[in-house]
Backbone as JSON, one array per atom type, in Angstrom:
{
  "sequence": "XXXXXXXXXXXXXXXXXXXXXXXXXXXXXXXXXXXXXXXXXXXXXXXXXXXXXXXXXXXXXXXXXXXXXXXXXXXXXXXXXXXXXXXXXXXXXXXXXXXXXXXXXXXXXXXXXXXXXXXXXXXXXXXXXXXXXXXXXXXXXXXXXXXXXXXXXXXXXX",
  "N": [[-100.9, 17.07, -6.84], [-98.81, 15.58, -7.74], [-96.88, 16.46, -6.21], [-97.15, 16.88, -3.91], [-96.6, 13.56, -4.15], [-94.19, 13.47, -4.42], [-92.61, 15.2, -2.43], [-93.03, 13.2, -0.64], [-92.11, 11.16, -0.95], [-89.2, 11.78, -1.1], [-87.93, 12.08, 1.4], [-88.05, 9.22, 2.1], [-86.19, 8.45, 0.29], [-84.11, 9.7, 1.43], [-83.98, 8.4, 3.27], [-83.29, 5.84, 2.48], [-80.54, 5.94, 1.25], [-79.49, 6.94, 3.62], [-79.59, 4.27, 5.18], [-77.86, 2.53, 3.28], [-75.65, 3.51, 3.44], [-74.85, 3.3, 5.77], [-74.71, 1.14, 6.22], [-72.86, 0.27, 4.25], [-70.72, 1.0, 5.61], [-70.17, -0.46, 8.12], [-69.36, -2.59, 6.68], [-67.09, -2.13, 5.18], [-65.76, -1.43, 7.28], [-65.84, -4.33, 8.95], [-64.18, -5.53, 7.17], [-61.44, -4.16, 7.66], [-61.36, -5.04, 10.49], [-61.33, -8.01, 9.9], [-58.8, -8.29, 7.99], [-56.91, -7.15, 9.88], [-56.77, -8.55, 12.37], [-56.79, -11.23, 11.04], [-53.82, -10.72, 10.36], [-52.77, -10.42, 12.86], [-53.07, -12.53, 14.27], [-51.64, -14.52, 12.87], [-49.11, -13.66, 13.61], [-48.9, -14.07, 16.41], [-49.21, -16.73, 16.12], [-47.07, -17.19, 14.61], [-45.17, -16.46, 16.76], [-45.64, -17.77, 18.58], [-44.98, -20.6, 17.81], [-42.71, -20.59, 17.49], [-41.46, -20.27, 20.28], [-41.97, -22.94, 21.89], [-41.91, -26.42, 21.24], [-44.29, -27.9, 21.78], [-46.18, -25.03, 21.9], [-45.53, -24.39, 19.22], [-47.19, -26.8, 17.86], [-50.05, -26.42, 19.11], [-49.99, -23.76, 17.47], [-50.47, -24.81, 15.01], [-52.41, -26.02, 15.34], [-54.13, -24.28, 15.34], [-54.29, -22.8, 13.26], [-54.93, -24.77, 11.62], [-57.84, -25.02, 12.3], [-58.37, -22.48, 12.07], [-58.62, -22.17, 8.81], [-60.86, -24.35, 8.75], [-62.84, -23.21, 9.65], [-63.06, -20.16, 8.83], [-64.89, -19.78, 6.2], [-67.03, -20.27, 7.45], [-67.79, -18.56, 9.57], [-67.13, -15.67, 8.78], [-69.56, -16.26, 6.82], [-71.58, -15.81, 8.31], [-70.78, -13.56, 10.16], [-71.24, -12.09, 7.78], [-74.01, -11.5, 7.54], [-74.87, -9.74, 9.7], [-74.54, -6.81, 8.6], [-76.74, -6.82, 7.0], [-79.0, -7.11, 9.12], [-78.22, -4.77, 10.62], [-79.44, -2.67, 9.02], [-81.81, -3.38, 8.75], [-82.64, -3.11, 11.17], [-82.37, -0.03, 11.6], [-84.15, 0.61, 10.16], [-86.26, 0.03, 10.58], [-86.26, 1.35, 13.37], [-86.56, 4.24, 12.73], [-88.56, 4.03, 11.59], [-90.26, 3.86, 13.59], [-89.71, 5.87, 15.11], [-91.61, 8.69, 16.72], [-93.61, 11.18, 16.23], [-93.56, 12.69, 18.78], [-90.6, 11.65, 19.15], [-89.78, 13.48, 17.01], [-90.24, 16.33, 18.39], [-87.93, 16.08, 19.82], [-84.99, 18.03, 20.6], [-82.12, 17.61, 18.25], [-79.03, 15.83, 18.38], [-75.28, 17.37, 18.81], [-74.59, 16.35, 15.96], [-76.99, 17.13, 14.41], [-78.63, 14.86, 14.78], [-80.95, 12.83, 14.71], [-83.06, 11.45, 17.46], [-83.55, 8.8, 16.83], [-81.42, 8.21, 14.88], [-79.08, 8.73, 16.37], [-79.76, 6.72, 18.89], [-79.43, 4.15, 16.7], [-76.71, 4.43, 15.96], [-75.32, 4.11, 17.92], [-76.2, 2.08, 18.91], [-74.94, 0.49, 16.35], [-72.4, 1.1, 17.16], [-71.82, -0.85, 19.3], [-72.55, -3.22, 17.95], [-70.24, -4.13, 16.75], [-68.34, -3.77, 18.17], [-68.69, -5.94, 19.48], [-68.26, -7.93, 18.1], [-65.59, -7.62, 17.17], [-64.81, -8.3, 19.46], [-65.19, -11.22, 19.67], [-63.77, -11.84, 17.36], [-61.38, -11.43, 17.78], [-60.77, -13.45, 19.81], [-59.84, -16.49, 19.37], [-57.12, -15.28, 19.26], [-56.62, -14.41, 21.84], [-56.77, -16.59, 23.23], [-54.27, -18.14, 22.53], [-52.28, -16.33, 23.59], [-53.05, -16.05, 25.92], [-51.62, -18.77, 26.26], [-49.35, -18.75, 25.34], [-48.66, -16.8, 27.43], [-48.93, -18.56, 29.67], [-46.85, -20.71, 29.22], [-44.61, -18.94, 29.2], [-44.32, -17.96, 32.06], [-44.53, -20.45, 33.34], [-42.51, -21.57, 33.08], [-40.26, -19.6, 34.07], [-38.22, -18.69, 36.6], [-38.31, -17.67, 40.34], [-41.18, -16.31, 39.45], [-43.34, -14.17, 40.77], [-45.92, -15.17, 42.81], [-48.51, -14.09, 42.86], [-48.67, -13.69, 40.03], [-48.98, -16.33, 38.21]],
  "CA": [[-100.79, 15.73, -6.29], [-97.42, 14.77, -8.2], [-95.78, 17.12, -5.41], [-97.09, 15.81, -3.01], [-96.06, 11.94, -3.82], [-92.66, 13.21, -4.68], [-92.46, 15.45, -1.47], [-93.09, 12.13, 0.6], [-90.83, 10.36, -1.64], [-87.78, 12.51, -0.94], [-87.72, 11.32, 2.79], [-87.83, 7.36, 2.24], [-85.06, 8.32, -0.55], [-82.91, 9.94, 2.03], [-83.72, 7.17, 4.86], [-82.31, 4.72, 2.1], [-79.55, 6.22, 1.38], [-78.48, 7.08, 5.1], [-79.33, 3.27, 5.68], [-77.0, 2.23, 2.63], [-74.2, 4.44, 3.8], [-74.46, 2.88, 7.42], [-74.4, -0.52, 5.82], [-71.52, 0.51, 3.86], [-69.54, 1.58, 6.56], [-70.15, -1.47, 8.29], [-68.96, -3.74, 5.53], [-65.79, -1.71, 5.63], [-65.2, -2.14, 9.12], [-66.2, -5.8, 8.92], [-62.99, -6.13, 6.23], [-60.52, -3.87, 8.06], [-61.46, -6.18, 11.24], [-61.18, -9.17, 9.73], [-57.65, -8.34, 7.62], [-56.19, -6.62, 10.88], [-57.18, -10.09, 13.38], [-55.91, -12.26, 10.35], [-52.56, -9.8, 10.62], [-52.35, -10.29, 14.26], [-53.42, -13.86, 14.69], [-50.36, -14.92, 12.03], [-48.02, -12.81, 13.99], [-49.21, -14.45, 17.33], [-48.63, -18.04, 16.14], [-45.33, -17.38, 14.8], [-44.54, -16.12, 17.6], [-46.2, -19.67, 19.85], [-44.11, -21.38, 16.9], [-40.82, -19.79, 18.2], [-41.52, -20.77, 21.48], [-41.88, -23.93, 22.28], [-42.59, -27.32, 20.29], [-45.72, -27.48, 22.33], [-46.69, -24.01, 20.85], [-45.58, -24.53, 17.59], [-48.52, -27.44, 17.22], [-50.93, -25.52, 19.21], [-50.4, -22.66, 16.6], [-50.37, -25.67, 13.63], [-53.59, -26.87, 15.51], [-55.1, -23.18, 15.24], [-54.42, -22.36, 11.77], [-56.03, -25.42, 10.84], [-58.92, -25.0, 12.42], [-59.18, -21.36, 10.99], [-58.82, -22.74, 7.66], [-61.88, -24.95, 8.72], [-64.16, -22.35, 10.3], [-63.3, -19.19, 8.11], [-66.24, -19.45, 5.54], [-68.28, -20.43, 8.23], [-67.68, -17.06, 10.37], [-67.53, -15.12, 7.14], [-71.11, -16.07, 6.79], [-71.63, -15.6, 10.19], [-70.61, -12.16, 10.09], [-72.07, -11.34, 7.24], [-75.49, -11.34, 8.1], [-74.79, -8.4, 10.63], [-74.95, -5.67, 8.08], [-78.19, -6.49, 6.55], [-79.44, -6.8, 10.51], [-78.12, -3.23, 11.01], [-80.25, -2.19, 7.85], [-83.22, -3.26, 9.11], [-82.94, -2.38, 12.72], [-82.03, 1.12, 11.45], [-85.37, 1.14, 9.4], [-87.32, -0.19, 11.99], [-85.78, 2.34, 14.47], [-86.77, 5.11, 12.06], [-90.28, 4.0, 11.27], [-91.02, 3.57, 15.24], [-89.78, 7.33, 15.9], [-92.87, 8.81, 16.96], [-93.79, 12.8, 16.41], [-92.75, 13.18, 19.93], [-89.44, 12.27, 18.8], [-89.21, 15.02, 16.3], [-89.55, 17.56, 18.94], [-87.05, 15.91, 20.45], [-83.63, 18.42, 19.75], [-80.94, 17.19, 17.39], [-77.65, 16.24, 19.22], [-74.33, 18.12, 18.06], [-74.26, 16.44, 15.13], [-77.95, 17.29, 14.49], [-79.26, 13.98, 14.07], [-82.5, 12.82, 15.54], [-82.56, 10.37, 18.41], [-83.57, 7.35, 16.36], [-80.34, 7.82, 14.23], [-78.2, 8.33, 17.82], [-79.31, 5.26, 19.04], [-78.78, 3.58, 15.94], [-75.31, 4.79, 15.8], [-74.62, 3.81, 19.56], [-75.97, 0.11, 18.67], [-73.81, -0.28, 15.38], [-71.16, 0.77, 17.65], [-72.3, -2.22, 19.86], [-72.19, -4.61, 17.33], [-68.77, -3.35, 16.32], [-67.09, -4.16, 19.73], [-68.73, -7.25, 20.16], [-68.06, -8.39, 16.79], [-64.31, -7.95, 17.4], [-64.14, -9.13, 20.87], [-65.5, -12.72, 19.0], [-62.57, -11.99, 16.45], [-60.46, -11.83, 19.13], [-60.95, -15.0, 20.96], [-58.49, -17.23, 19.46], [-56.06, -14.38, 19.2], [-56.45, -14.15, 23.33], [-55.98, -17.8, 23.43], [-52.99, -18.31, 21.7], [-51.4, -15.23, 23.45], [-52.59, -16.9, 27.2], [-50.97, -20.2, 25.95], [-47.88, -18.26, 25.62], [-47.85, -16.4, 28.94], [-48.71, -19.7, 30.95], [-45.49, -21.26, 29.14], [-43.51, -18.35, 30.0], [-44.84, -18.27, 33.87], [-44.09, -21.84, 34.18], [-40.61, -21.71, 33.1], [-39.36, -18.63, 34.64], [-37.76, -19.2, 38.1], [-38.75, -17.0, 40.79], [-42.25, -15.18, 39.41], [-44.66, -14.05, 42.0], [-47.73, -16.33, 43.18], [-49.86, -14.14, 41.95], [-48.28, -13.54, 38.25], [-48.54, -17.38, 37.84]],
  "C": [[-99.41, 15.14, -6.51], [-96.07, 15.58, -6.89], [-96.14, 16.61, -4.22], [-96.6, 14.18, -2.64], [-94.64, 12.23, -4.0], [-92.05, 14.38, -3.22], [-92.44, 14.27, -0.21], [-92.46, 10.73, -0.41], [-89.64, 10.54, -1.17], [-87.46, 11.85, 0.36], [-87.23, 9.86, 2.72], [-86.33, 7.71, 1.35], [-83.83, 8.89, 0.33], [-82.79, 8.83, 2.82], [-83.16, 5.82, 4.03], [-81.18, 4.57, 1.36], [-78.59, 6.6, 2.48], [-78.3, 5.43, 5.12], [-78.4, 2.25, 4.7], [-75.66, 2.42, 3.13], [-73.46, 3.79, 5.29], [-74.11, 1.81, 6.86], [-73.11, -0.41, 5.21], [-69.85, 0.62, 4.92], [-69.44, 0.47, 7.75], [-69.07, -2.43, 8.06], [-67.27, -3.24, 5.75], [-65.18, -1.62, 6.69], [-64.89, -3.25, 9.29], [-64.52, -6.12, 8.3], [-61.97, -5.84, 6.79], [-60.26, -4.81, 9.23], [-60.83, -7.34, 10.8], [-59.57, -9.42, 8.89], [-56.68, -7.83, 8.83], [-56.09, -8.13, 11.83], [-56.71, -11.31, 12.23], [-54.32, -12.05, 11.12], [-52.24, -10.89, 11.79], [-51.98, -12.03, 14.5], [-52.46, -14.5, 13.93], [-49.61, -14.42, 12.58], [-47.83, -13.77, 15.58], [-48.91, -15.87, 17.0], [-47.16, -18.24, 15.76], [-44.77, -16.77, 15.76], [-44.44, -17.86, 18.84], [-45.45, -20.69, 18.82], [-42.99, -21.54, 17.45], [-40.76, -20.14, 19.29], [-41.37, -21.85, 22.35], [-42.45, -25.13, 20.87], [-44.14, -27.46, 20.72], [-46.98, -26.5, 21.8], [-46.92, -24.01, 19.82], [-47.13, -25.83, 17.18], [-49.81, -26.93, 17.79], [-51.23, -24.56, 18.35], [-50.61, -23.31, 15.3], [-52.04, -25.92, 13.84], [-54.81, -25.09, 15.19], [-55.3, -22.47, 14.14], [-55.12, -23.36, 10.28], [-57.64, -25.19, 11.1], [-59.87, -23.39, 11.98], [-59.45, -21.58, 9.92], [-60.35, -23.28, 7.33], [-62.97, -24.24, 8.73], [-64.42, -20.71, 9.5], [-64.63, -18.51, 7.35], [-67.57, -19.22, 6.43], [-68.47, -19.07, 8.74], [-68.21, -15.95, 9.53], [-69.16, -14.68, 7.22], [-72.11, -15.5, 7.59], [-72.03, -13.77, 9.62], [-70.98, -11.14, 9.22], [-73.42, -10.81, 7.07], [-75.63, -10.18, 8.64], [-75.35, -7.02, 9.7], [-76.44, -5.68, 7.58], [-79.21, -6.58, 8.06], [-79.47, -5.42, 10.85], [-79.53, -2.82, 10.31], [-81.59, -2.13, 8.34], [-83.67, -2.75, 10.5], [-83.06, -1.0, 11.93], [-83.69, 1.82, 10.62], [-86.79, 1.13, 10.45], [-87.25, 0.85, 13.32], [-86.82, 3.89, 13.83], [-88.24, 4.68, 11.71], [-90.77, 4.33, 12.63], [-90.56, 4.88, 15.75], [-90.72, 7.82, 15.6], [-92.73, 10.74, 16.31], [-93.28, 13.19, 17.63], [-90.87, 13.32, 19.74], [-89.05, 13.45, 18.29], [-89.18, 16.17, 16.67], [-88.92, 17.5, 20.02], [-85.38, 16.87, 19.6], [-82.74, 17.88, 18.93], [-80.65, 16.67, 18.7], [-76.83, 17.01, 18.86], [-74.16, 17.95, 16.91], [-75.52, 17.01, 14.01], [-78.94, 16.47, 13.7], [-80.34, 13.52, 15.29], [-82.22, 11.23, 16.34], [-82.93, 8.98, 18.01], [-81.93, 7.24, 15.79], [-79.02, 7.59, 15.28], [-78.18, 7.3, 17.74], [-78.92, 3.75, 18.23], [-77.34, 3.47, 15.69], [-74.59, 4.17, 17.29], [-74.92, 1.9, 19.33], [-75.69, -0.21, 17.37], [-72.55, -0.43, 16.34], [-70.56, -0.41, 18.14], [-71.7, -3.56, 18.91], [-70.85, -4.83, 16.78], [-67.96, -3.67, 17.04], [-67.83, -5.83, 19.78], [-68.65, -7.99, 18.89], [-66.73, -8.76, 16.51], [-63.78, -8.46, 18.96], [-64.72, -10.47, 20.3], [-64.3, -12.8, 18.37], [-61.37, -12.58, 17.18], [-59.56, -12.8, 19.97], [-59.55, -15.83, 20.73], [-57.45, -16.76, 19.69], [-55.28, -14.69, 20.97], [-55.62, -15.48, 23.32], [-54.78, -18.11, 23.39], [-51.89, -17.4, 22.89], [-51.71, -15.83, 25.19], [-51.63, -18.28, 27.31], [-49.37, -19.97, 26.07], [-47.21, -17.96, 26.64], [-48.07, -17.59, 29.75], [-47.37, -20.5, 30.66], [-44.35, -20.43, 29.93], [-43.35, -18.38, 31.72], [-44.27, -19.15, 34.57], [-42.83, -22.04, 33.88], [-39.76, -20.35, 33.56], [-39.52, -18.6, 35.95], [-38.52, -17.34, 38.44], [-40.06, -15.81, 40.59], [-42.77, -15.46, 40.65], [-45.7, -15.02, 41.88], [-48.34, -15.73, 42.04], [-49.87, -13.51, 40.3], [-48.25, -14.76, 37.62], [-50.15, -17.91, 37.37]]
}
């Protein structure tokens, strides 16, 4: 009997250690994201600084309001990984026996862990296209200055 509860032990102990590892790798994404889009987004206002006075308080007006909204996001964003976690468990409880004689893929993981892996990716892109946002802003704010002060552009570059 003791091999048996520790034979159907071993399983949950791998499925919460894969779903640690995913969460992990997450979290480390989450940080490289969020120190890379700092990076950028400081590089991008001194640049709308340099530019015009106009710019320069647009980029005064956007580094306050990161200041403001940081923690908030933060929080925001942190939520996501323990979301993964549980999708990923929930994914993995709800694969059926049919799944399992469903083939591997190449890496020879079973099609719950695929599509788990295809919707972290998900949340991954749309996690940094949010990051993003002001970044864009800032960086259209720039090209409509340049546009409007350089003689002869095209119509439709304006």
């Amino acid at each position: 009997e003791s091999d048996k509860a520790e034979s159907e032990s071993a399983p949950r102990e791998d499925s919460e250690k894969a779903a640690e590892a995913y969460q992990k790798f997450y979290v480390t994404h989450q940080r490289q994201m969020d120190l890379t889009v700092q990076e950028l987004r400081n590089r991008v206002r001194n640049s709308a600084s340099a530019t015009s006075t106009e710019l320069a308080r647009l980029a005064a007006l956007d580094a306050l309001l990161a200041d403001l909204t940081t923690s908030h996001s933060r929080s925001c964003y942190g939520v996501i990984p323990g979301l993964l976690r549980e999708h990923y468990e929930r994914l993995q409880r709800d694969s059926t026996a049919a799944d399992s004689q469903v083939a591997p893929n190449r890496q020879g993981l079973p099609p719950y862990v695929e599509q788990f892996c295809d919707d972290m990716r998900a949340a991954l892109l749309a996690e940094i296209d949010d990051r993003l946002l002001p970044v864009l802003g800032l960086v259209e704010a720039i090209n409509l200055r340049f546009m409007s002060t350089t003689p002869n552009t095209p119509a439709r570059m304006r």
